[in-house]
C-alpha positions as CSV (number, residue, x, y, z in Angstrom):
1,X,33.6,26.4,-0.1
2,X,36.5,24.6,2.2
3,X,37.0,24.8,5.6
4,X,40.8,23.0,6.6
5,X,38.9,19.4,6.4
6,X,36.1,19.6,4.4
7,X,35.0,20.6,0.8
8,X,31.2,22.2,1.5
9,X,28.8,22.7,-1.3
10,X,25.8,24.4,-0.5
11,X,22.7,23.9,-2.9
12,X,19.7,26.3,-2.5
13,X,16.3,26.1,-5.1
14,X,16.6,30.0,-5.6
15,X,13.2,30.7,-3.5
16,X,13.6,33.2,-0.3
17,X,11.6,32.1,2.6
18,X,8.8,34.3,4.3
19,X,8.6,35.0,7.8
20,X,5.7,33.1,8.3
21,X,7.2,30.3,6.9
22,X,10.3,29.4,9.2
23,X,8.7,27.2,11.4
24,X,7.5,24.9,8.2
25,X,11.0,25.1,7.1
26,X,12.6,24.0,10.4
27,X,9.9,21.1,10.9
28,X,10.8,20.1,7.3
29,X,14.4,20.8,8.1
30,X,13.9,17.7,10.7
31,X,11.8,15.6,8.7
32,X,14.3,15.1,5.9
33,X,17.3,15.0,7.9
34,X,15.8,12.8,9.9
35,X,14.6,9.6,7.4
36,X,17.6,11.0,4.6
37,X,20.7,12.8,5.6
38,X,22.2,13.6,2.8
39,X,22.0,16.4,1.7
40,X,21.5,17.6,5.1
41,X,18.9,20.5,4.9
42,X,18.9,23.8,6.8
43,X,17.3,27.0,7.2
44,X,20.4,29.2,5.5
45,X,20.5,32.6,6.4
46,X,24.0,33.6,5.9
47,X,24.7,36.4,2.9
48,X,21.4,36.6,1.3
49,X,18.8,39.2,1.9
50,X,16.5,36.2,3.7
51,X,16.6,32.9,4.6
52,X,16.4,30.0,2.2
53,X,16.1,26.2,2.3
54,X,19.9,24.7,1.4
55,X,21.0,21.2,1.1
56,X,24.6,20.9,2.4
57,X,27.2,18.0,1.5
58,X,30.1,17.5,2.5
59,X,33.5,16.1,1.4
60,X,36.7,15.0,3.7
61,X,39.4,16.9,2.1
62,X,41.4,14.1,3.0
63,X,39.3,11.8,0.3
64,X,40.9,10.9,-2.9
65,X,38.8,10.4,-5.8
66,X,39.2,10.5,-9.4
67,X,38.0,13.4,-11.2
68,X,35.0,10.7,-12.9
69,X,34.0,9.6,-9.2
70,X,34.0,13.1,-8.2
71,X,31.5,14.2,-11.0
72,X,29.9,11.2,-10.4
73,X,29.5,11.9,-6.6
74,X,28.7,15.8,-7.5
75,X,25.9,14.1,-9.8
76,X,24.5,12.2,-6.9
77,X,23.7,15.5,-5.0
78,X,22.3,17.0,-7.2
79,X,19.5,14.5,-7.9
80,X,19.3,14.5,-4.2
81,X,19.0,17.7,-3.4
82,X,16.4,18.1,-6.5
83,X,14.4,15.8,-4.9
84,X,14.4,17.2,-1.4
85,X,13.3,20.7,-2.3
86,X,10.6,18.8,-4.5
87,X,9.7,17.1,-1.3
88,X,9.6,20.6,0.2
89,X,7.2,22.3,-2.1
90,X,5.1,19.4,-2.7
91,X,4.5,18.1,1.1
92,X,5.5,21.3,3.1
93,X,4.3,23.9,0.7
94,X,7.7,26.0,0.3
C-alpha cells in the first residue's frame, strides 16, 4: 500500500495467532526488532479475522530506483522476512 510518503509492504506467513499466544508474539515482536529492524515485525490485526505476525518495510516515495534495484531490494525482504518468521516458529513456537 502507499501512504503520501511511503510505499508499505506488508508480509504475513499465512498463520492466524491464538489468543493465548499474543504475549509470545509481542515479546518476539521486541526481540527481532530489537537486534534486526528490518522487516520491522508486528502483531497485525487490521482486516483479517485474527491477528497475525507481519513483517513491515518501508519505502520513501521520494526514492528513485531502477526497476532492477527495486526487485532487487523487494528480493532482500523477502529473504528477510522468511527468515524472521523462521525465527518465530523455531525459537518462539508460532
Amino acid at each position: 500500500m502507499t501512504t503520501k510518503r511511503l510505499l508499505v509492504a506488508f508480509v504475513t506467513d499465512g498463520h492466524f495467532l491464538r489468543h493465548d499466544q499474543l504475549a509470545v508474539a509481542a515479546a518476539a515482536s521486541n526481540a527481532w526488532n530489537t537486534e534486526q529492524l528490518n522487516p520491522m515485525l508486528s502483531v497485525w490485526d487490521v482486516r483479517g479475522p485474527r491477528p497475525c505476525l507481519a513483517g513491515v518495510c518501508n519505502l520513501p516515495l521520494t526514492c528513485r530506483v531502477t526497476q532492477a534495484d527495486f526487485d532487487a531490494l523487494a528480493s532482500d525482504w523477502v529473504e528477510r522476512a522468511r527468515q524472521m518468521f523462521t525465527r518465530c516458529h523455531q525459537v518462539f513456537k508460532l
